[in-house]
Biopython code that builds the backbone (N, CA, C, O; Angstrom):
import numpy as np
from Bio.PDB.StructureBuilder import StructureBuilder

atoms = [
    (1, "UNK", "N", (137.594, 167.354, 135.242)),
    (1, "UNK", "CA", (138.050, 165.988, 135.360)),
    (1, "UNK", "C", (137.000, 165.081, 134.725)),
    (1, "UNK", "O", (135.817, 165.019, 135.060)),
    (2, "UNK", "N", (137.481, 164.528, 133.958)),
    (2, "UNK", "CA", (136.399, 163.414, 133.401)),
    (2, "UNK", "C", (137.211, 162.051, 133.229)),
    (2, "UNK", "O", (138.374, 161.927, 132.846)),
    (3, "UNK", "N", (135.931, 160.647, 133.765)),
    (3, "UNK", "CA", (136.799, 159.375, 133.947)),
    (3, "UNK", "C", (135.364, 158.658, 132.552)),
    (3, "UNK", "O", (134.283, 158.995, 132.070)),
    (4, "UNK", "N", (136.180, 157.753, 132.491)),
    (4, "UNK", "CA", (135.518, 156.650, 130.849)),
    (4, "UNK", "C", (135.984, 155.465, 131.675)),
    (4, "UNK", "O", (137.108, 155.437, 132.176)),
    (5, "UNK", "N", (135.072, 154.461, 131.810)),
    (5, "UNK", "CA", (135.079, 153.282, 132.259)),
    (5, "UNK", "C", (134.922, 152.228, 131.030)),
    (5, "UNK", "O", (134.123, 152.440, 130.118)),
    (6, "UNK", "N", (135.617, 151.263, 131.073)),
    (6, "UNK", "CA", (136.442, 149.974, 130.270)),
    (6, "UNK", "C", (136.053, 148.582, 130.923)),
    (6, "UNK", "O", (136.545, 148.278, 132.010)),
    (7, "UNK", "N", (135.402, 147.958, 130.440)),
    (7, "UNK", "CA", (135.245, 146.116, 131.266)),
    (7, "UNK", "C", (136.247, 145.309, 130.475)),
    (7, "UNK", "O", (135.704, 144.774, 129.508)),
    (8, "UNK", "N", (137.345, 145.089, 130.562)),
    (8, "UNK", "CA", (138.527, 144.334, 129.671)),
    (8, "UNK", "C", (138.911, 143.188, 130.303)),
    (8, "UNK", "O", (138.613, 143.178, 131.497)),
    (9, "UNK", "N", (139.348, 142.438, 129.987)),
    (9, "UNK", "CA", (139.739, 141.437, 129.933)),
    (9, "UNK", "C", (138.632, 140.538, 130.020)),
    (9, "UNK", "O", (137.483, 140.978, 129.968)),
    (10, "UNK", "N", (138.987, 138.734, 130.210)),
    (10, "UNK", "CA", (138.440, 137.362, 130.091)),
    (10, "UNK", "C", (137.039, 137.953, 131.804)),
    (10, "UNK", "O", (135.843, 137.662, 131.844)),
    (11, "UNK", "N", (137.728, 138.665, 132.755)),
    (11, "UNK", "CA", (136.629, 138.758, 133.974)),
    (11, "UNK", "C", (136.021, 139.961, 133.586)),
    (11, "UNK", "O", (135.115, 140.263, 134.363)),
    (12, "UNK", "N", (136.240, 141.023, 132.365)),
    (12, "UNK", "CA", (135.422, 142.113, 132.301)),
    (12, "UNK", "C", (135.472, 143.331, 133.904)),
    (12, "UNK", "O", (134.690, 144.088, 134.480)),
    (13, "UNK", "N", (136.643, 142.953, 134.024)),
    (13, "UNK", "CA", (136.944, 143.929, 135.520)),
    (13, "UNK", "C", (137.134, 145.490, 134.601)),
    (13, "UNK", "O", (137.643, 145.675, 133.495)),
    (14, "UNK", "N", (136.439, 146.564, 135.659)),
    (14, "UNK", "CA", (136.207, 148.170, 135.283)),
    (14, "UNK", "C", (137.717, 148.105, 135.170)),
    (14, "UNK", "O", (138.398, 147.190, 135.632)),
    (15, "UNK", "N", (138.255, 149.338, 134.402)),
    (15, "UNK", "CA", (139.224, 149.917, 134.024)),
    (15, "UNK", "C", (139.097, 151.548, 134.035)),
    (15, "UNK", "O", (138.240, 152.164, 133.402)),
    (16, "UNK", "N", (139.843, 151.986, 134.651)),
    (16, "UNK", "CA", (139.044, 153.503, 133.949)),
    (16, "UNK", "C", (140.420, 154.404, 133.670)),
    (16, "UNK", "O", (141.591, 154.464, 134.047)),
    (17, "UNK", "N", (139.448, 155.095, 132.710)),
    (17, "UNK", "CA", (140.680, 156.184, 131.964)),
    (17, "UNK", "C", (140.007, 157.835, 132.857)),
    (17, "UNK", "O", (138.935, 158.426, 132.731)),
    (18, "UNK", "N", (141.029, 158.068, 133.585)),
    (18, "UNK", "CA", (140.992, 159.702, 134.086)),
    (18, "UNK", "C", (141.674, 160.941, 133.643)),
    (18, "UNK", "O", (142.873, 160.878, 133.373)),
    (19, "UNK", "N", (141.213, 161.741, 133.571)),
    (19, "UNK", "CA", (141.968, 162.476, 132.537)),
    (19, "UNK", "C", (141.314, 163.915, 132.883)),
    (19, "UNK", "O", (140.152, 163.969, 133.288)),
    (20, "UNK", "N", (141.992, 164.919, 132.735)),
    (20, "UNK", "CA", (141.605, 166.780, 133.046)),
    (20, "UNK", "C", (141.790, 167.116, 131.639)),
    (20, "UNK", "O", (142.567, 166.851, 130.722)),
    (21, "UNK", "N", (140.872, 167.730, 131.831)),
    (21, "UNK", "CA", (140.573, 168.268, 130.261)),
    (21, "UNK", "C", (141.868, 169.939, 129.622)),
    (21, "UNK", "O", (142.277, 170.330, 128.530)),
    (22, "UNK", "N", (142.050, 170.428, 131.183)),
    (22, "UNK", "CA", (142.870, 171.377, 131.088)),
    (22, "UNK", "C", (144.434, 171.183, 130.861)),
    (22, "UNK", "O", (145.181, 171.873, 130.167)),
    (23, "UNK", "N", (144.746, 170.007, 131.665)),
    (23, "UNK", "CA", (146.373, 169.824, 131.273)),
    (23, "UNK", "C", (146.637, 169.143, 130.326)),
    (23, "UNK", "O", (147.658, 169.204, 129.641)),
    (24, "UNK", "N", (145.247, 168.053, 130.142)),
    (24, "UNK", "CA", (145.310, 166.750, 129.055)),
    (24, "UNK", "C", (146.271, 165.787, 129.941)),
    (24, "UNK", "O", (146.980, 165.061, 129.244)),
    (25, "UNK", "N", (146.434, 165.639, 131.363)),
    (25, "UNK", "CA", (147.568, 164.736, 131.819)),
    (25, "UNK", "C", (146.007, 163.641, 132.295)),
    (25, "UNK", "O", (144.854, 164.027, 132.485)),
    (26, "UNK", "N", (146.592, 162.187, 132.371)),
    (26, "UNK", "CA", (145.687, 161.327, 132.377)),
    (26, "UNK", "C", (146.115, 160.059, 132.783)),
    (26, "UNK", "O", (147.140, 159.707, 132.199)),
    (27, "UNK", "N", (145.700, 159.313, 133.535)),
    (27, "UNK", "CA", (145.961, 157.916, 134.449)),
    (27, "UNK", "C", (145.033, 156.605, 134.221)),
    (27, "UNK", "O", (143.803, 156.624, 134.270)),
    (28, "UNK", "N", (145.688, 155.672, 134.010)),
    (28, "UNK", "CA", (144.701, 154.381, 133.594)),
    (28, "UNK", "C", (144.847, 153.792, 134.900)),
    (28, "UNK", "O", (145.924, 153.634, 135.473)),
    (29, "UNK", "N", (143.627, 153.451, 135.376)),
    (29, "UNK", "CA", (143.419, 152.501, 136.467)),
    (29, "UNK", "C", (142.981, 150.830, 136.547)),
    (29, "UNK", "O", (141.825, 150.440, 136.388)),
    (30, "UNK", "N", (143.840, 150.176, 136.753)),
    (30, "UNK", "CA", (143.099, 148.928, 136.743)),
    (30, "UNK", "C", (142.955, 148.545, 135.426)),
    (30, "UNK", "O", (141.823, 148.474, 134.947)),
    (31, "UNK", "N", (144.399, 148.165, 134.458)),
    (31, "UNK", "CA", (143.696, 147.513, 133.311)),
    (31, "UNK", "C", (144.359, 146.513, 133.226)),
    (31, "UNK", "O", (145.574, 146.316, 133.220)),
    (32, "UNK", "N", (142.786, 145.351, 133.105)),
    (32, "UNK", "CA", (143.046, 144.219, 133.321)),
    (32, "UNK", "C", (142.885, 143.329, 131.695)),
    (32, "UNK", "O", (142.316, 142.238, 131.696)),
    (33, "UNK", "N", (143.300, 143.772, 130.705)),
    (33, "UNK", "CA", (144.083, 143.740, 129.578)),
    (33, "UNK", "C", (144.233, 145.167, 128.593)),
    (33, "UNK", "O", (143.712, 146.279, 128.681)),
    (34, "UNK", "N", (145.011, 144.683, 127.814)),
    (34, "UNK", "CA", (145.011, 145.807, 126.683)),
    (34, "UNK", "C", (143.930, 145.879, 125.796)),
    (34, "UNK", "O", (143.301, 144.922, 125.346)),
    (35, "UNK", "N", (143.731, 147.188, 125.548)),
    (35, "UNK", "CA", (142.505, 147.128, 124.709)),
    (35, "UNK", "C", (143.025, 148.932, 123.639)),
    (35, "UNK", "O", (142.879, 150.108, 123.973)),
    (36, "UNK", "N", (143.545, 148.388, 122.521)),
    (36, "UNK", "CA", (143.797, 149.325, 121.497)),
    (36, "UNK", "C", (142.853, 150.585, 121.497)),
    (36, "UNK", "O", (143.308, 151.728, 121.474)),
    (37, "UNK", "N", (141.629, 150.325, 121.520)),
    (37, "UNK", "CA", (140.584, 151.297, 121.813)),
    (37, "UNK", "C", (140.812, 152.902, 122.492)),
    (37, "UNK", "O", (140.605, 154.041, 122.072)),
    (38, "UNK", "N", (141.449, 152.211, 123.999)),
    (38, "UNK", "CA", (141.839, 153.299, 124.904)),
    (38, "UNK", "C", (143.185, 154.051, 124.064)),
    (38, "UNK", "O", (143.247, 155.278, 123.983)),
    (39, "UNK", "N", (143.995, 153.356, 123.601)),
    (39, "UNK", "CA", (144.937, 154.185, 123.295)),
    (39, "UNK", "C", (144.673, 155.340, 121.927)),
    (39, "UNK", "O", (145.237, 156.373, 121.564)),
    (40, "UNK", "N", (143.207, 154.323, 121.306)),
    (40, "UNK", "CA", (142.834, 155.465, 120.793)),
    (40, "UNK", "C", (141.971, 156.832, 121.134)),
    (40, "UNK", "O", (142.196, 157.865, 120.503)),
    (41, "UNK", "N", (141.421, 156.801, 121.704)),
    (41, "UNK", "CA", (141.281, 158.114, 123.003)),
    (41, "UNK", "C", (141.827, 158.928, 123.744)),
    (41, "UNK", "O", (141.505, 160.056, 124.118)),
    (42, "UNK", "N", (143.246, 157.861, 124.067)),
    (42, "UNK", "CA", (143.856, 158.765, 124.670)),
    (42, "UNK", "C", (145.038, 159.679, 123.396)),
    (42, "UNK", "O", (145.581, 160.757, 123.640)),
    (43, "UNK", "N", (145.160, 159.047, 122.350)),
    (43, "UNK", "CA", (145.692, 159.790, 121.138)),
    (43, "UNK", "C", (144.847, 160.662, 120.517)),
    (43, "UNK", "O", (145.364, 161.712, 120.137)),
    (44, "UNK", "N", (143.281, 160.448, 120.243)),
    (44, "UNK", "CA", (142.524, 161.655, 119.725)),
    (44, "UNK", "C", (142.031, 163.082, 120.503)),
    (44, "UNK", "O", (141.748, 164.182, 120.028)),
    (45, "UNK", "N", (142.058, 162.429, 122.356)),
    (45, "UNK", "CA", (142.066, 163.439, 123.140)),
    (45, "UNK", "C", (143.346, 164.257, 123.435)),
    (45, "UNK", "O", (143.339, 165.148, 124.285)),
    (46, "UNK", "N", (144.704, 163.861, 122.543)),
    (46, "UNK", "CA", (145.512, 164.512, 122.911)),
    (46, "UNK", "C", (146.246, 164.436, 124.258)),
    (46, "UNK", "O", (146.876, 165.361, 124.772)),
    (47, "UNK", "N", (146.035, 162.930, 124.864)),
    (47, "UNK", "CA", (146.289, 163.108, 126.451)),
    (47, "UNK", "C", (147.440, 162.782, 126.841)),
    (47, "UNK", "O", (148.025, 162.068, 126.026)),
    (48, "UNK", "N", (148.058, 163.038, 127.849)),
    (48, "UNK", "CA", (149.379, 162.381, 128.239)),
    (48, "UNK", "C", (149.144, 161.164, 129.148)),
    (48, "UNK", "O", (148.981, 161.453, 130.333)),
    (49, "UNK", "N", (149.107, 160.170, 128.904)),
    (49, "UNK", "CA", (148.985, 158.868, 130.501)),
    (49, "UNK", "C", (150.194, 158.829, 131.042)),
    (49, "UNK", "O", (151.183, 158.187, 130.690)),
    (50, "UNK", "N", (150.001, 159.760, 132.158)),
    (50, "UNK", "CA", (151.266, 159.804, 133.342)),
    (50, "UNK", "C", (151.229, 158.956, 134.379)),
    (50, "UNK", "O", (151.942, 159.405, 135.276)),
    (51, "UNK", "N", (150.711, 157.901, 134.685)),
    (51, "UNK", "CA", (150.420, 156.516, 135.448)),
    (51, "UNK", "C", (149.407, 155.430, 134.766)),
    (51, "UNK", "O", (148.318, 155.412, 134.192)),
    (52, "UNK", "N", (149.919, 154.987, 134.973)),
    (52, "UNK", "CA", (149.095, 153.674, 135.499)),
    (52, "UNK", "C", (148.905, 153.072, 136.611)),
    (52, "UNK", "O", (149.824, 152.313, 136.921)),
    (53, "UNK", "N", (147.945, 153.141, 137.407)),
    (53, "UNK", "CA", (147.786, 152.976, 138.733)),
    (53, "UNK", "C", (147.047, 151.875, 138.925)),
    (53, "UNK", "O", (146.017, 151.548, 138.335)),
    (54, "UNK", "N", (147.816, 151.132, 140.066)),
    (54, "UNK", "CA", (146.839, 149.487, 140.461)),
    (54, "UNK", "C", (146.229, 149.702, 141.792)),
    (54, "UNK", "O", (146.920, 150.260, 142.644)),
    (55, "UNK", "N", (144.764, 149.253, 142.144)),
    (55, "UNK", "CA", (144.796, 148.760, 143.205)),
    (55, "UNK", "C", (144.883, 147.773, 144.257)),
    (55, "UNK", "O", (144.748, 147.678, 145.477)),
    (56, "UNK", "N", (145.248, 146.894, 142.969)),
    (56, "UNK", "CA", (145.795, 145.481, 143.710)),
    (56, "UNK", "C", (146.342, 144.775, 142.395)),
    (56, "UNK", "O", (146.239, 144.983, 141.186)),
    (57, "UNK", "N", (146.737, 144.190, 142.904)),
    (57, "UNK", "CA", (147.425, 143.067, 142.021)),
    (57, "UNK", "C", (146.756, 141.357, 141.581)),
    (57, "UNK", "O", (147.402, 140.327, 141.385)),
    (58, "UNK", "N", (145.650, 141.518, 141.546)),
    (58, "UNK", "CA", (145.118, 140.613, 140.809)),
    (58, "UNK", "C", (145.131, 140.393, 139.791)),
    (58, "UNK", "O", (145.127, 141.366, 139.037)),
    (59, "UNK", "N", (145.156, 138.992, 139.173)),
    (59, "UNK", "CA", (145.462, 139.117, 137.809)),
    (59, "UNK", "C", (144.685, 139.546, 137.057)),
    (59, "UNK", "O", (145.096, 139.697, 135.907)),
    (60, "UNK", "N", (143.281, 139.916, 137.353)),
    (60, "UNK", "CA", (142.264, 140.632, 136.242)),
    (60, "UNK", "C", (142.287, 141.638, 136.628)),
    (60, "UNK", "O", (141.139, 142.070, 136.726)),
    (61, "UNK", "N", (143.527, 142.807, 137.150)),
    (61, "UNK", "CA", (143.280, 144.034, 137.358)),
    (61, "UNK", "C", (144.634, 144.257, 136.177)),
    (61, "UNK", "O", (144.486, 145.252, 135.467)),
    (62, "UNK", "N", (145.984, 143.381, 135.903)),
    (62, "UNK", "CA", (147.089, 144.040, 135.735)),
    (62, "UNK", "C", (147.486, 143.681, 134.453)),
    (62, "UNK", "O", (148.373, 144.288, 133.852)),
    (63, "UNK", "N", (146.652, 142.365, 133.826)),
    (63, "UNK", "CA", (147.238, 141.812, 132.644)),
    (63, "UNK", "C", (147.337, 142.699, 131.268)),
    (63, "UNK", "O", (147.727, 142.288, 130.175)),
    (64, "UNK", "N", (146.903, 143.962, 131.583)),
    (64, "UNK", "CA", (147.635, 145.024, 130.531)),
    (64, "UNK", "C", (148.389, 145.637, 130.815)),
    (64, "UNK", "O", (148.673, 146.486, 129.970)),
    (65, "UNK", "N", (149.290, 145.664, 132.240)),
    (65, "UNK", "CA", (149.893, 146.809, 132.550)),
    (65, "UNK", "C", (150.952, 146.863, 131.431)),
    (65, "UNK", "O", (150.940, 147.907, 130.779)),
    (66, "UNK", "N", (151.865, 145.936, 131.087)),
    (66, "UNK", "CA", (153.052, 145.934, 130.202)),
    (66, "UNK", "C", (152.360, 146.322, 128.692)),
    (66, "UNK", "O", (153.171, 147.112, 128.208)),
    (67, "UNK", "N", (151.544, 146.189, 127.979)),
    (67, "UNK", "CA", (151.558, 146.461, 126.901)),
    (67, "UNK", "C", (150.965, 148.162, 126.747)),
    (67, "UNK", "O", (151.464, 148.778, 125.805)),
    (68, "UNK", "N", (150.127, 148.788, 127.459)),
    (68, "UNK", "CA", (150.055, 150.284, 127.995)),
    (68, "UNK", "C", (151.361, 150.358, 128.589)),
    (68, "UNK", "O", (151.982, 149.895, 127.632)),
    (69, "UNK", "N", (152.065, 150.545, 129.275)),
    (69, "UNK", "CA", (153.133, 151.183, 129.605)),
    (69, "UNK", "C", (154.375, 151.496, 128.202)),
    (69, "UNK", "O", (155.132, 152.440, 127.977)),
    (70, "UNK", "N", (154.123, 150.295, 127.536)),
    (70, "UNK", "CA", (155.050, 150.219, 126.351)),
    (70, "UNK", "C", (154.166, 151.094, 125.285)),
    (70, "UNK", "O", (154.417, 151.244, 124.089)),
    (71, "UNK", "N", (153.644, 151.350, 125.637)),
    (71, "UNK", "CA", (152.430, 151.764, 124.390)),
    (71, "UNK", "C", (152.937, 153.779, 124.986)),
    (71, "UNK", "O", (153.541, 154.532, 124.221)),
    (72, "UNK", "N", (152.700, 154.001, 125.749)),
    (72, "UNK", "CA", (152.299, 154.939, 126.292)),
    (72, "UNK", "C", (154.247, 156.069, 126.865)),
    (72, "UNK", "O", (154.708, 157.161, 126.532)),
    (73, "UNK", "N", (154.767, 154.834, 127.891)),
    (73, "UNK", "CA", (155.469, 154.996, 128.578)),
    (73, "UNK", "C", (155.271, 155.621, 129.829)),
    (73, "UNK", "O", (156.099, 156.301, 130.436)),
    (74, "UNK", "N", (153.886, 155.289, 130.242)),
    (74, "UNK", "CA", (153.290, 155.946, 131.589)),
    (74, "UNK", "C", (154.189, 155.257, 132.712)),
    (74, "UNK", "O", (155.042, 154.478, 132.286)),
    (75, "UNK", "N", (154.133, 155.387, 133.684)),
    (75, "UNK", "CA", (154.711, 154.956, 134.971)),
    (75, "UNK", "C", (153.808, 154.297, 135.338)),
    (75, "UNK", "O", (152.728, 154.353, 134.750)),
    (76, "UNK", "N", (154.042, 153.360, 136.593)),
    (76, "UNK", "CA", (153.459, 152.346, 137.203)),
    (76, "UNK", "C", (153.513, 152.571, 138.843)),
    (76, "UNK", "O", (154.564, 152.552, 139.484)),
    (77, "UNK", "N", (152.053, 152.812, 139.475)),
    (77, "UNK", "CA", (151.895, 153.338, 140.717)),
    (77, "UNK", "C", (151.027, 151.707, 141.615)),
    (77, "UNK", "O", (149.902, 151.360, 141.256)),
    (78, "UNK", "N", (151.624, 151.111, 142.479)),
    (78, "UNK", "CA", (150.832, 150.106, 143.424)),
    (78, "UNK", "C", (151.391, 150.224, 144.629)),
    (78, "UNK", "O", (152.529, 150.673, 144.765)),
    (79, "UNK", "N", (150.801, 149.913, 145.418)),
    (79, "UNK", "CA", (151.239, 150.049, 147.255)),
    (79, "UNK", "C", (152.091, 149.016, 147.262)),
    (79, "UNK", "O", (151.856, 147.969, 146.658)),
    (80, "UNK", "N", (153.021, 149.205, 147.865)),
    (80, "UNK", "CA", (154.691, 147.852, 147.920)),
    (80, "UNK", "C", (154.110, 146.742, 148.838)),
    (80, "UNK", "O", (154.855, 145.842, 149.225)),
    (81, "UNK", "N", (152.239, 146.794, 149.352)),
    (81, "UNK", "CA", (152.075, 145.706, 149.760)),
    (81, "UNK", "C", (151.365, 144.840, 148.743)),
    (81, "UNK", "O", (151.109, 143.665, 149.004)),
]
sb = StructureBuilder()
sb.init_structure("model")
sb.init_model(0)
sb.init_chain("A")
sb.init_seg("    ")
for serial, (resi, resn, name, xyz) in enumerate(atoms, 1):
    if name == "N":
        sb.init_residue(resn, " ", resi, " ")
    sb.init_atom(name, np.array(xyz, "f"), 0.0, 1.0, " ", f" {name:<3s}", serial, name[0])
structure = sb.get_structure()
């Protein structure tokens, strides 16, 4: 398992990319914008992003969720509170 940490957006809030090296399946946490970068990593590592996972809904945690999901077509994981 290996995670790569991201400071994105205008507040520089962590982001992190998780990912197993064995399945190549991989989850973005907390991205609080888009940043082309990651998607290039996750295209040269060959990875699949099967979530995107929030832990809250602040706006400097989520303001990339839509352009990674469209990018990717990962799913979207947050607690319904």
């Amino acid at each position: 398992m290996k995670m790569l940490t991201y400071n994105l957006g205008a507040f520089a809030a962590n982001c992190y990319l998780v990912y197993d090296e064995e399945s190549r399946k991989a989850c973005l946490i907390d991205p609080g914008a888009y940043d082309a970068k990651i998607i290039e990593v996750i295209s040269t590592k060959v990875l699949s992003l099967e979530y995107i996972i929030l832990t809250h809904r602040h706006l400097d945690h989520i303001l990339g969720v839509n352009a990674f999901k469209q990018k990717t077509g990962a799913r979207i994981a947050v607690h319904e509170l």
